[in-house]
C-alpha positions in Angstrom: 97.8 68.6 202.1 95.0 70.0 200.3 96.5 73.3 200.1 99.4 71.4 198.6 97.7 70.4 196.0 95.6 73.6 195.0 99.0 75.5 194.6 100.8 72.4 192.7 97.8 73.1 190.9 98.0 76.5 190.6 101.7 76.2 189.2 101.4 73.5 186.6 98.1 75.6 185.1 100.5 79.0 185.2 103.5 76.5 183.3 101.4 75.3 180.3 99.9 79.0 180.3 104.2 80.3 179.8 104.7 77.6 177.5 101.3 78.4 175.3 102.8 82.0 175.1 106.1 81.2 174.2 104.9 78.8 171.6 102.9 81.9 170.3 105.4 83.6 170.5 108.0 81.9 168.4 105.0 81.3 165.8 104.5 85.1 165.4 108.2 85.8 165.4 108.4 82.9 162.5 105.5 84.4 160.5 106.5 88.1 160.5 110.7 87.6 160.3 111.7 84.3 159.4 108.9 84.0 156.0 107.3 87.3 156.1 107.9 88.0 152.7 106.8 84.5 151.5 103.5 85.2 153.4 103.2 88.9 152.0 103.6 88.0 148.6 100.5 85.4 149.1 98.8 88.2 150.6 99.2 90.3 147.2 96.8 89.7 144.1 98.8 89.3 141.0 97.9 88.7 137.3 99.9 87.9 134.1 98.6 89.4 130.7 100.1 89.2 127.1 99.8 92.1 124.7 100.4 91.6 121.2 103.0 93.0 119.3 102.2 94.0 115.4 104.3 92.5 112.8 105.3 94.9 110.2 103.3 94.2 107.0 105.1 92.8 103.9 105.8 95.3 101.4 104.7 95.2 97.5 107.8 95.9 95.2 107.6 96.2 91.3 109.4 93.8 88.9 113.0 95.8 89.7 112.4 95.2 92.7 111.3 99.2 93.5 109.2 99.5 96.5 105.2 100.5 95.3 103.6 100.2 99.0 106.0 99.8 101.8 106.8 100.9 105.7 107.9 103.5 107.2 108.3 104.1 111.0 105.4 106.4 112.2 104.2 108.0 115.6 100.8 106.3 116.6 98.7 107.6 119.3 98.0 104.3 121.5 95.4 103.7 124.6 97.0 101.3 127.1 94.3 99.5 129.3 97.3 98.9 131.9 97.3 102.6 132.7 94.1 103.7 131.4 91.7 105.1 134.1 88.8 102.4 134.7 86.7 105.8 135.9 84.9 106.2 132.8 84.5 110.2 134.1 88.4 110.9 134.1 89.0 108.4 131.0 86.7 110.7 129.2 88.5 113.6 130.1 91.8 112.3 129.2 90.0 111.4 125.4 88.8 114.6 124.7 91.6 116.5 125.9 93.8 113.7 123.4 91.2 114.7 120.9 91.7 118.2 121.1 95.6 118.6 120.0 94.9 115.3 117.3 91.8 118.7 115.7 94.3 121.4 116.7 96.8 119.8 114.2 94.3 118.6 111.5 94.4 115.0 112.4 92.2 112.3 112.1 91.1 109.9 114.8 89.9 106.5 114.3 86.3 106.4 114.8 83.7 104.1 112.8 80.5 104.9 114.8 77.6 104.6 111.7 75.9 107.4 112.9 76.0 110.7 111.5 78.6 113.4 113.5 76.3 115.8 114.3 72.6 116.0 115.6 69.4 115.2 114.9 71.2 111.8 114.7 70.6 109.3 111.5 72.1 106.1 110.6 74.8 106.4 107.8 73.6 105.0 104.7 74.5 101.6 103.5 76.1 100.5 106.9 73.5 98.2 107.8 75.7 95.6 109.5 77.8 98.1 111.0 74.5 99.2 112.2 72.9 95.9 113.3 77.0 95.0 115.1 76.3 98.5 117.2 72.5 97.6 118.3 74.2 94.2 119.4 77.2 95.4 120.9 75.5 98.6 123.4 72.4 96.1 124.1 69.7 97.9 122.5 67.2 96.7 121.1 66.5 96.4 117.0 64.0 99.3 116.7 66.6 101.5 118.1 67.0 104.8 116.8 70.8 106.4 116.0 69.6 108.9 118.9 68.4 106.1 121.3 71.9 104.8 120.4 73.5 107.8 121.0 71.9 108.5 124.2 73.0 104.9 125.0 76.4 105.3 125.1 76.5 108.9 126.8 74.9 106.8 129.9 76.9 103.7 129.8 80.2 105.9 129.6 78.6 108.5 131.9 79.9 111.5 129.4 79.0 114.9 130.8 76.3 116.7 128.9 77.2 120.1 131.1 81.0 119.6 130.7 80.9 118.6 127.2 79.9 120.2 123.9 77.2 118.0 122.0 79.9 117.6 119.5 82.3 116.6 122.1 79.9 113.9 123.4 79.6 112.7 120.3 83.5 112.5 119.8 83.9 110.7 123.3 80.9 108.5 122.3 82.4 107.3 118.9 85.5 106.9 120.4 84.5 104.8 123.4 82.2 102.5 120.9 85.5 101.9 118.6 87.1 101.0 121.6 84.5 98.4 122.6 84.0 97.1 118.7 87.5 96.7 118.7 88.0 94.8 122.5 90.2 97.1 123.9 91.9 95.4 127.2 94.9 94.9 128.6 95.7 92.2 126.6 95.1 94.5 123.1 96.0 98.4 122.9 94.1 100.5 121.0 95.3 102.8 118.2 93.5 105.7 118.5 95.7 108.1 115.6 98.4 107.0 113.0 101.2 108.9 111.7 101.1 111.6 113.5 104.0 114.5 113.2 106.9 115.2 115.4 105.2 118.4 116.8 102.1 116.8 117.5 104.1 114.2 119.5 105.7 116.5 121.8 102.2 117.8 122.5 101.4 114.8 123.9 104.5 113.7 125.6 104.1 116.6 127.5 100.9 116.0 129.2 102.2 112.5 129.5 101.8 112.9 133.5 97.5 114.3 132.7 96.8 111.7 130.1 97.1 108.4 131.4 97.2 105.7 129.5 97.3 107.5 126.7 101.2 107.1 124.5 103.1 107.3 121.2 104.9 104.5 120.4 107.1 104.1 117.4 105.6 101.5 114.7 105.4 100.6 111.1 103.3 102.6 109.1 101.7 101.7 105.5 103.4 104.2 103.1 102.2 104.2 99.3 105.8 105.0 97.1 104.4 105.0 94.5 100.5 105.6 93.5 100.9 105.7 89.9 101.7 102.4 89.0 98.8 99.9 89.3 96.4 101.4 92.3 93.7 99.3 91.0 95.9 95.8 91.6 97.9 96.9 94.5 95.0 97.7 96.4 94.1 99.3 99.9 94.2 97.6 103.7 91.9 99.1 106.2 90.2 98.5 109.8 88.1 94.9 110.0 84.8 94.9 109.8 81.9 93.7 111.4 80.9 91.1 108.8 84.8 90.2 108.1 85.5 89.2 111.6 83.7 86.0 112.2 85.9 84.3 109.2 89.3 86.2 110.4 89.1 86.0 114.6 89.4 81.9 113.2 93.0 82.9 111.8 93.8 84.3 114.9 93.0 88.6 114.4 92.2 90.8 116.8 89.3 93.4 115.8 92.2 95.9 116.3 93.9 94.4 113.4 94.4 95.5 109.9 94.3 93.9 106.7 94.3 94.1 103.1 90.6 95.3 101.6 91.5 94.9 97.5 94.1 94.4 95.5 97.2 92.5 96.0 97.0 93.9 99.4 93.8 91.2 99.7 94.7 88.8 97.6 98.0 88.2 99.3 97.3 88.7 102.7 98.7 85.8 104.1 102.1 86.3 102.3 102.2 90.2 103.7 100.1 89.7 107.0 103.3 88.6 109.3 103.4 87.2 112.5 102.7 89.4 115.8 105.2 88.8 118.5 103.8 88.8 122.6 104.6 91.4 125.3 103.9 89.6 128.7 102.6 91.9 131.4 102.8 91.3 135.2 100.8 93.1 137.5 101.0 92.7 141.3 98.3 94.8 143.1 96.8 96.4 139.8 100.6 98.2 139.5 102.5 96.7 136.9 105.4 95.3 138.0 106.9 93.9 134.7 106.5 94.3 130.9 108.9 91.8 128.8 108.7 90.8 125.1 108.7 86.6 125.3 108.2 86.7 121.4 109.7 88.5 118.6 107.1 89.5 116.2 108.2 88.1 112.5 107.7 91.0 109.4 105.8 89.9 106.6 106.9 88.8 103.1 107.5 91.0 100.4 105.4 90.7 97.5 107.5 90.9 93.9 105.2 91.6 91.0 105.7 91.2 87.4 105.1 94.4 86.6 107.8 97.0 85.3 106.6 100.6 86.8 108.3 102.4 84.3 106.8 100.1 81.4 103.6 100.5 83.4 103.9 104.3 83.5 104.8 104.2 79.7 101.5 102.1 78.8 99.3 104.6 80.8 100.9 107.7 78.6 100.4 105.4 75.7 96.6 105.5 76.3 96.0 108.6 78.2 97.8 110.9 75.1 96.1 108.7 72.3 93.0 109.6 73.8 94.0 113.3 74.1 94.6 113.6 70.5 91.5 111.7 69.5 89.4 114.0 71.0 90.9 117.0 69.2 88.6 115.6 66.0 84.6 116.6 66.6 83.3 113.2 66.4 85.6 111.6 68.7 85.4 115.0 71.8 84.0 112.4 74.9 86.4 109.8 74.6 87.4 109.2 78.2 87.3 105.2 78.8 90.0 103.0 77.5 92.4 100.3 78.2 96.1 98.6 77.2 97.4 95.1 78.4 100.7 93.5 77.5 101.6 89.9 78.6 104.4 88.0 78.5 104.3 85.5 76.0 106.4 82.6 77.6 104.0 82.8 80.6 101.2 85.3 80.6 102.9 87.0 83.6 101.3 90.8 83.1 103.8 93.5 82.2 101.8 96.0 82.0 97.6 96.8 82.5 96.7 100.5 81.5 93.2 102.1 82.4 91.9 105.4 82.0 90.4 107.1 83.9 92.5 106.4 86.6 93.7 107.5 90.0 96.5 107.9 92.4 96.6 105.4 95.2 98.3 108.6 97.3 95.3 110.3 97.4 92.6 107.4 97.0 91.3 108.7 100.6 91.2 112.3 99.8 89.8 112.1 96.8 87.3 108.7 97.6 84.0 110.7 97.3 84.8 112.6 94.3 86.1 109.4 92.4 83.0 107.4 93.2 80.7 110.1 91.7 83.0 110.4 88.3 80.4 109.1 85.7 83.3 107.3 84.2 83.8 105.3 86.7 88.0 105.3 87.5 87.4 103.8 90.2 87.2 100.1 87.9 90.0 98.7 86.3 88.6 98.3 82.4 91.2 96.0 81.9 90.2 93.2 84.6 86.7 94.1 84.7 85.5 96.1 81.9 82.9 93.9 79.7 83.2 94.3 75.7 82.4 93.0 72.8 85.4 91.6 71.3 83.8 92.5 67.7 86.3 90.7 64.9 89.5 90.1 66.6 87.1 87.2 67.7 87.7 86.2 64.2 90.7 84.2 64.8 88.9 82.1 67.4 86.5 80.9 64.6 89.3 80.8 61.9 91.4 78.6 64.3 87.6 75.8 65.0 87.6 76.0 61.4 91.2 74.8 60.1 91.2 73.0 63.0 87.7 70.8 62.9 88.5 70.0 59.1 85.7 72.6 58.0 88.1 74.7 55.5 91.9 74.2 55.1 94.5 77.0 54.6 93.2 77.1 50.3 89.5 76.9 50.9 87.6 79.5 49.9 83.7 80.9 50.4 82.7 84.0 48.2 81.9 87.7 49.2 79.4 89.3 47.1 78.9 91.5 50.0 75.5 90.3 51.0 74.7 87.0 52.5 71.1 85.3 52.8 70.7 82.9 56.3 67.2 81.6 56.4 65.2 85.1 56.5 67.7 87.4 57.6 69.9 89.1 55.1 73.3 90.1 56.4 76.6 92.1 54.7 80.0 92.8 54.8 81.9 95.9 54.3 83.3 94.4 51.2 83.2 92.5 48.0 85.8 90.4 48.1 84.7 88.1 45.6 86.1 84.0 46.1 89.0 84.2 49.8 90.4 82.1 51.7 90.9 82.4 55.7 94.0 84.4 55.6 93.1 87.0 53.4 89.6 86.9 55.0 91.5 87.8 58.2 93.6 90.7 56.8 90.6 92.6 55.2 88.2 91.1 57.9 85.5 89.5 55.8 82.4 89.6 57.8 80.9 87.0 54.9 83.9 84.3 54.8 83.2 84.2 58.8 79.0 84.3 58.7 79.3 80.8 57.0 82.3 79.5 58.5 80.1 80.4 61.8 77.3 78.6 60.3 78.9 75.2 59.2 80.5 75.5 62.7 77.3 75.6 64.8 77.7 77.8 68.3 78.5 74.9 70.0 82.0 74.5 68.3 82.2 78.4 68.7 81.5 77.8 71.9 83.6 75.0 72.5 86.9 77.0 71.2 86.3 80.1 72.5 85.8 78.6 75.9 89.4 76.7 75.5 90.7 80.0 74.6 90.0 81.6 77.7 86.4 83.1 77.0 84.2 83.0 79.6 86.1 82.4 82.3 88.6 83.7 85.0 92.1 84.7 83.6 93.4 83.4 87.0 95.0 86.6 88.3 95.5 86.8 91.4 93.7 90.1 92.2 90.5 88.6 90.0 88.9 89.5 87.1 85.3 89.2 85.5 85.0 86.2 83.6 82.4 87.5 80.9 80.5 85.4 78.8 79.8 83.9 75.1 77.0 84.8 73.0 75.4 81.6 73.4 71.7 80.1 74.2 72.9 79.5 77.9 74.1 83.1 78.1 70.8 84.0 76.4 68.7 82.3 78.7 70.5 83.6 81.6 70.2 87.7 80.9 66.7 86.8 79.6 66.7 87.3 76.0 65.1 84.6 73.2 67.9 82.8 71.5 67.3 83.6 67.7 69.1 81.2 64.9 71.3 84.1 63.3 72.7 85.1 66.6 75.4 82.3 65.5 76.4 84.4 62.5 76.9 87.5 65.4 78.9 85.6 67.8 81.3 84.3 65.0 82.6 87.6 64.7 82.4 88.6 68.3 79.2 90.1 68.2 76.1 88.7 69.9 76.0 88.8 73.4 79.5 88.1 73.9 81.2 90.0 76.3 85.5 90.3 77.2 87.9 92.0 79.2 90.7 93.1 77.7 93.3 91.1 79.9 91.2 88.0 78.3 91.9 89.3 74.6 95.4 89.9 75.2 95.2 85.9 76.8 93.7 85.6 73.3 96.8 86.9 71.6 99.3 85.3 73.4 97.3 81.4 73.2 97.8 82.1 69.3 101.5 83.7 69.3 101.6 79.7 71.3 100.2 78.0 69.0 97.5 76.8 71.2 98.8 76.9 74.5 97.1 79.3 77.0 99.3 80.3 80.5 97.2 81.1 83.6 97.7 85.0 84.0 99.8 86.0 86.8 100.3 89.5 88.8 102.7 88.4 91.7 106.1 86.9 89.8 107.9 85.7 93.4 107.6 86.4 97.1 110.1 86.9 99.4 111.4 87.7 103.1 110.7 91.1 104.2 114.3 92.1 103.2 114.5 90.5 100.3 117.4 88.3 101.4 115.9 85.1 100.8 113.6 83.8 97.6 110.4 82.2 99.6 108.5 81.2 96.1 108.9 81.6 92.4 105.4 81.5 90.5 106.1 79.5 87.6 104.3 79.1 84.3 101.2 77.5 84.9 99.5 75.7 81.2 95.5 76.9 82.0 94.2 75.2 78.8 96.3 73.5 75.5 94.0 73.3 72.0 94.7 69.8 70.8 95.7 70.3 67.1 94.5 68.0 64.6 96.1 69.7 61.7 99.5 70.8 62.2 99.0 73.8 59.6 96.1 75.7 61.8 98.4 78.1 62.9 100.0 79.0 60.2 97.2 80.7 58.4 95.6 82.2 61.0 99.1 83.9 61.9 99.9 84.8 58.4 96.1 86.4 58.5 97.3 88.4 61.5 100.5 89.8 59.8 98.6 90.1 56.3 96.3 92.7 58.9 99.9 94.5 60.7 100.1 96.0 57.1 97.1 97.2 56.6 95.9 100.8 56.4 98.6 102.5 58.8 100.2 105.8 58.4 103.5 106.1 58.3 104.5 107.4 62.0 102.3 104.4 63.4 103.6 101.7 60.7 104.3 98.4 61.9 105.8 97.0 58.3 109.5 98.5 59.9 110.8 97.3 62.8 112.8 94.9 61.9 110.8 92.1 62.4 106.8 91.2 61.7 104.4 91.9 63.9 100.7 90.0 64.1 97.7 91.8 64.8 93.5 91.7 64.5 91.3 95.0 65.1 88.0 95.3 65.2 84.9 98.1 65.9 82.1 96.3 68.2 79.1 97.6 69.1 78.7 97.7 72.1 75.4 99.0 74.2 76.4 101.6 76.8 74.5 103.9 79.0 71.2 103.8 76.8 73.3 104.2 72.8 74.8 101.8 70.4 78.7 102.5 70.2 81.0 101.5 67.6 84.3 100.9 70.1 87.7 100.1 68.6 89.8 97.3 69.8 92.9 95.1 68.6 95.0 92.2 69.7 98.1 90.9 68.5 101.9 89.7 69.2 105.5 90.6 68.5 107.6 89.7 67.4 105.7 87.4 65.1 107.9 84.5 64.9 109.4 85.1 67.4 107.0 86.1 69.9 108.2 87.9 73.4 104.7 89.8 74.2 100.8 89.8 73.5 99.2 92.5 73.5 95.7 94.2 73.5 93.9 97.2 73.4 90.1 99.0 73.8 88.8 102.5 73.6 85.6 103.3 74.7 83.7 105.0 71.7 86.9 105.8 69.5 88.2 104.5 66.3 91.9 104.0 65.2 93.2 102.1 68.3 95.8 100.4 66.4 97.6 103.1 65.7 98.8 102.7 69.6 100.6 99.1 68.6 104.2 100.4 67.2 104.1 102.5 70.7 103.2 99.7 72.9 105.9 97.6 71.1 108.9 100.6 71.2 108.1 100.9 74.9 108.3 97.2 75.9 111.9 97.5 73.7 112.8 100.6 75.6 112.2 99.2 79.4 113.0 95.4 78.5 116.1 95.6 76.2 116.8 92.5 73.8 120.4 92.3 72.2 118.4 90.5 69.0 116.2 93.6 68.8 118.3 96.8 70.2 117.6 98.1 66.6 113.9 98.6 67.8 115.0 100.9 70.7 116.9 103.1 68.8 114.6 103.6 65.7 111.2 104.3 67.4 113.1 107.3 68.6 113.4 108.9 65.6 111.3 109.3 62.5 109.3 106.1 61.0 111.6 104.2 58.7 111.9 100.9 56.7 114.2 98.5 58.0 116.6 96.4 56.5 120.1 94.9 56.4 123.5 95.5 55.4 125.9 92.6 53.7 126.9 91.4 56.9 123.2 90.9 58.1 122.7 93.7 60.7 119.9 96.2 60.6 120.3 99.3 58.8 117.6 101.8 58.4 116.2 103.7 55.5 113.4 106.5 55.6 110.1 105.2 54.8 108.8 105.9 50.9 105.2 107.3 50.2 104.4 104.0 48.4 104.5 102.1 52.4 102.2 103.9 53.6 99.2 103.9 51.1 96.2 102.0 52.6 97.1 98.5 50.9 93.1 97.1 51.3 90.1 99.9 51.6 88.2 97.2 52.7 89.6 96.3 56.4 87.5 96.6 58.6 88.5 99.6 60.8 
């Protein structure tokens, strides 16, 4: 019985051990067939990325709508962290050999290491936040030197001092730095070379197998059209630096990014900026297993200016030729410096801004060094941010407190014996024009009619109606401007100077310590040609979609400041002074008494202190047509005399570029010889040659 039970026993043990193996059994068989692949893929490591796609930047076009900066597509060397070796000895290898056919073609590589290229190593000069971002960034400490730096980075990167030329470390170093400062990943390529030729690209496709993670893609590239027209206002883009990117990694930029530096390339950057699309990137196993573009990217918008670039072009020849001929006479051999601005009337929208010296925005890079050494300084745009003297065409400013504040009227009259006593100063005019009321003191420009009218004024009413004219403050272009100052006690106290009590007498005809740009004086012009109504000045006349399909904004007129008139006649004199001054003193070739219409103009001669001397400048502003007014104009040269004799140009261009049916006689006749204009029976313009009699100097006495 007992041997019964041990092999029952025996039996039922050798049953459950059949059935634990077949259970086994069927488990493995269910694991490896039935959902092997389920379990496989949980055995695999895989990881999603997005990569950014870079909208194509707005472009910049002129009033016509003629492209001044747009795109073009270009062949940029890219570093892909999906492919790029993580062996920092074989990534180094596949960057210097890159390297080498970028020098072999005479290419640039972008690189912004602030140390010097070659040794005994020494910070670059004025960098000192790019310097303190490195020391942060390599994890030194802040007495580091630019070879303790160096030597940093060949040890972190482990770059080959046998293997690799000192210069070559030094490439490979910079390179691997820009590529940290600018958080190269998979999630954010790096662009290591733009715009690179055809040739060179087949260089490097070829090696495509050697240099991993190294690849030319196809993008947008910034492309100046033109560089003539405005490269002081359009501006320059560039990489982001170190103390830009804590305010722009808030509007969502990547250190990789660029944006606009100056310009209308700055000022607009959020209109031309774009929106970058996203490249998803799976990777199962650290091998990429897709690559898919889950959003578009969206081009910027294009950026219309006011600006006519053949007007523009036509102002800068205006200048640059006036100043050419100037010089031909002894006394006048170093003028250099100048400037031309010409608004539009209705809305203070700029039509033109000329500047000399100047420069092309095509070769702004190239020629960087060289234009930052010029002692006359092209690199400034006299017209936004040169500083003068306005000198008497601030003589209408007073003239209009005067009429208007109930001091004189349009008859009143004060009298010129040429030399005027104020307390114990004794001061002169370069007249004697005897008993003369505000219109005629503004055609022969009366220094004595505007000492008292200054003085019964007080500077605070000066002041006061300068400032409403535009004095002193921002224009409100969008690409900014210096707002200047008046000659004041505030201004006084400010540079550090003792306010003296005939310094009112000096800043009531623009002397003193006032100090203008030229865009303000034309702004001058154009609130007078309004009869007190000043427009905000404007640059950027509409935006649009990048192909110009669609109108996004329309800038519209924009009142900056409106003189409350108490006398409804102010206006009339101090225009009628302005026309009176149109007819003074011009030769024939640059008379303004025959173009069919009146014109309304003020010069004066500031001095202004420059570089050490006291220099008699020459300036003017005015408007045409002068009851009828479509622009404002105004003009400076830098130590010269005779500026107004640029006016009837400045006015035959503007006709020329922006015909008018009312005034298509002025585009024909500045073409030909100077001649008088009148009409025939039915009433349409006829000309005549212009007699001897016209062009005799009609007052000896005007001021320039």
């Amino acid at each position: 019985m007992k041997e019964i039970l041990e092999r029952l026993r025996t039996a039922f043990l050798a049953i459950l051990v059949v059935i634990a193996v077949a259970l086994g059994l069927i488990r493995l068989m269910t694991v490896q067939i039935v959902n092997g692949d389920a379990y496989l893929q949980q055995s695999e490591y895989t990881s999603v990325y997005t990569q950014t796609i870079k909208a194509t930047r707005g472009q910049i076009v002129d009033a016509d709508g003629n492209p001044i900066v747009e795109n073009k597509v270009g062949f940029n060397v890219i570093i892909d962290d999906t492919y790029f070796p993580s062996d920092n000895k074989e990534a180094n290898e596949i960057l210097i050999q890159t390297v080498r056919i970028l020098k072999e073609a005479g290419l640039e590589w972008n690189e912004t290491l602030p140390i010097t290229d070659s040794s005994p190593y020494e910070y670059e000069k004025n960098r000192d936040s790019d310097v303190e971002k490195l020391k942060s960034l390599i994890g030194v400490n802040v007495y580091a030197t630019a070879e303790n730096c160096i030597d940093k980075l060949i040890d972190d990167y482990e770059i080959s001092e046998t293997e690799y030329s000192t210069e070559e470390q030094r490439i490979i170093a910079g390179i691997r730095y820009e590529m940290k400062l600018r958080d190269f990943s998979l999630g954010n390529t790096f662009t290591l070379s733009e715009d690179i030729p055809v040739e060179t690209v087949t260089k490097i496709k070829e090696l495509g197998v050697r240099l991993k993670g190294i690849d030319v893609r196809e993008e947008a590239v910034r492309e100046i059209a033109v560089g003539d027209v405005l490269p002081h206002e359009i501006g320059t883009v560039g990489p982001i630096f170190a103390e830009e990117w804590e305010e722009l990694k808030e509007k969502g930029y990547s250190m990789n990014d660029t944006v606009g530096k100056s310009g209308i390339e700055k000022a607009l950057e959020d209109e031309l900026r774009g929106e970058d699309g996203t490249r998803t990137i799976t990777l199962t196993n650290g091998e990429v297993t897709s690559a898919e573009v889950t959003e578009e990217a969206k081009g910027g918008h294009t950026v219309r200016l006011t600006v006519d670039s053949d007007f523009q072009r036509d102002l800068q020849e205006i200048l640059v030729n006036f100043m050419s001929d100037l010089r031909n006479q002894a006394e006048y051999s170093d003028v250099e410096c100048g400037s031309l601005v010409v608004l539009d009337v209705k809305s203070n929208a700029v039509l033109g801004m000329a500047t000399a010296p100047t420069y092309d925005l095509k070769d702004y890079k190239s020629n960087y060094d060289k234009l930052l050494e010029d002692e006359n300084y092209p690199l400034i745009n006299r017209a936004t941010s040169g500083l003068y003297r306005p000198g008497s065409t601030f003589k209408t400013i007073t003239a209009t407190a005067g009429l208007n504040e109930g001091i004189v009227t349009g008859e009143s009259t004060f009298t010129c014996n040429q030399k005027m006593k104020f307390y114990d100063i004794e001061v002169g005019c370069t007249g004697w024009h005897n008993d003369i009321a505000v219109a005629r003191a503004l055609r022969v420009s009366c220094n004595i009619y505007f000492y008292e009218l200054g003085r019964r004024l007080g500077i605070d009413k000066i002041t006061e109606y300068a400032s409403m004219y535009g004095y002193g403050q921002h224009t409100g272009i969008e690409t900014g401007d210096y707002a200047g100052h008046i000659g004041n006690p505030e201004t006084f106290n400010d540079l550090g100077i003792d306010w003296t009590v005939g310094q009112v007498l000096q800043a009531s005809i623009g002397q003193s310590e006032t100090a203008v740009t030229p865009l303000q004086m034309a702004g001058v012009a154009s609130t007078i040609a309004n009869r007190g109504v000043r427009y905000k000045t404007h640059l950027v006349d509409s935006i649009y979609d990048y192909s110009m399909e669609n109108e996004i904004e329309k800038r519209e007129p924009e009142v900056a400041e409106k003189i409350n008139l108490n006398y409804d006649y102010v206006y009339d004199y101090v225009i009628d002074g302005m026309i009176q001054a149109s007819e003074n003193n011009f030769p024939a070739e640059y008379s303004l008494s025959n173009l069919g219409f009146d014109v309304a103009i003020k010069t004066g001669t500031p001095q202004n202190w420059r570089n050490g001397d006291d220099i008699t400048d020459s300036c003017f502003i005015g408007f045409a047509p002068a009851y009828d007014p479509q622009i404002a104009f105004a003009g400076m040269i830098e130590g010269g005399e005779y500026s107004k004799y640029m006016i009837r140009s400045i006015i035959q261009a503007y006709y020329k570029n922006f015909s008018d049916d009312d005034y298509s006689n002025v585009k024909i006749n500045y073409l030909q010889s100077p001649t008088e204009s009148t009409t025939d029976s039915n009433g349409n313009p006829v000309t005549q040659p212009a007699t001897e009699a016209q062009t005799e100097e009609t007052d000896p006495t005007e001021e320039e």
